[in-house]
Structures are given as structure tokens and as C-alpha cells.
N, C-alpha and C positions, 0 to 999 in steps of 0.2 A: 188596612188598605181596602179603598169596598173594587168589587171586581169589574172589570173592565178598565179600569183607568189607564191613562199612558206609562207603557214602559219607558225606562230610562234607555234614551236613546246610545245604543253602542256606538263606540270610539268609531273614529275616520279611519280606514284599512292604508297604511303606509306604504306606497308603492315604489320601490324603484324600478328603474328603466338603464340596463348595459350594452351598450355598442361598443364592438371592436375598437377603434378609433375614429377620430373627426377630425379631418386632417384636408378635404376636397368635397363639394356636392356631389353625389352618386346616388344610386338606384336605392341604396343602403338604406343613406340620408333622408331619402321618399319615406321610407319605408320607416321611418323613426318620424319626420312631422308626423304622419296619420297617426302616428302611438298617442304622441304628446296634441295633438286635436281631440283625440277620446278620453286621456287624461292628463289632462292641461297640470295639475299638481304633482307630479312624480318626479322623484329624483335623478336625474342623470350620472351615470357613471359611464368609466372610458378609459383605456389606455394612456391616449393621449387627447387632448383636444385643441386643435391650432384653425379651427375655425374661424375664416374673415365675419367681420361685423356683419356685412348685408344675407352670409348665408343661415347665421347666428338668428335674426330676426325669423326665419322658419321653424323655428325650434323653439317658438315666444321667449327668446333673447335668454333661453337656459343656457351657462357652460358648468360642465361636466367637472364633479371629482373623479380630479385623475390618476392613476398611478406613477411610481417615483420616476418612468420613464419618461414623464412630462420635463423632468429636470435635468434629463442628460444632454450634457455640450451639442450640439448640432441635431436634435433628437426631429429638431422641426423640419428638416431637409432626411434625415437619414434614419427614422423611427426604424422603418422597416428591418432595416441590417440588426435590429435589438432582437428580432426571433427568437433565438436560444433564451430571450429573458422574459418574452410574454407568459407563461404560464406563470410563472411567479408573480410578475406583476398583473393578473389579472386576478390572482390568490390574494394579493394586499389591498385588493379594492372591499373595505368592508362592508355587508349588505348586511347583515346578520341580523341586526332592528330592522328588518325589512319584514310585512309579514307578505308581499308578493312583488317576486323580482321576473320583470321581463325580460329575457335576452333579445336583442332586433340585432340581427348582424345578416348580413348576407350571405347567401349557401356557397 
């Protein structure tokens, strides 16, 4: 190899991106476009995601792998009342092939 030549360009860094849920626009939801405007490529994960199409298109028209609470009977009206189940189901959201996971959730 004579020296100086181009090194082999290293892999793309695998980024996901976790928000509590998407369920309404809020402060939250701001605070995730800016994420996804600086990294337009990142994976979205999420409790739940019942985001409308027009709020959807702020988020360059990503939806979220969600946990199994996305599947429960009326989850869409009544996620919240699931509390006792959010840590768990925040636990089966697998990032793990992730080599940088951002949380955006609101304080």
C-alpha cells in the first residue's frame, strides 16, 4: 500500500431515536422534528405511535417501531391507563444494533 492513500471509508453510525409516545403534537413532538432535521436517517422507536398523517409529515413521514402496547384493545384512547406496563414495554423496544440511541422525551 504506498502511504498516504485513501483509507477505507468506516461504516455509516446506526442511529436510533426513542420517544415516550406519539399519540398528539406537543412541545415533545418539536423537540423530535429538530432531532430528525439533524438526522433525517434515524430510526424511530415509541411506546405507542397514533400519530395523524398531517402531524406524521413533521417527522419526514417516519412511523415508529412500537411496543406490544401499540396492540392493546382501545390502547389508541386509553394508552395512558397502561402505566404499570410501560417499563416493560419500553424494555421490548430492541435498540441493541444501535451504536447511538437518542432519548427525546419531555422532562
Amino acid at each position: 500500500m504506498i502511504a498516504g492513500s485513501a483509507r477505507e471509508r468506516p461504516s455509516a453510525v446506526k442511529l436510533a431515536v426513542v420517544h415516550e409516545w406519539l399519540d398528539v403534537w406537543c412541545g415533545g413532538e418539536n423537540a423530535l422534528a429538530e432531532i430528525y432535521r439533524v438526522f433525517p436517517g434515524a430510526d424511530l422507536f415509541a411506546l405507542v405511535d397514533f400519530l395523524a398523517a398531517n402531524e406524521r409529515e413533521k417527522l419526514q413521514a417516519k412511523r415508529a417501531s412500537t411496543s406490544f402496547l401499540q396492540k392493546v384493545p382501545f390502547a389508541r384512547r386509553y394508552f395512558r391507563a397502561l402505566l404499570p406496563f410501560f417499563p416493560q414495554a419500553i424494555e421490548s423496544l430492541d435498540v441493541s444494533s444501535y451504536d447511538v440511541v437518542i432519548q427525546a422525551r419531555t422532562p
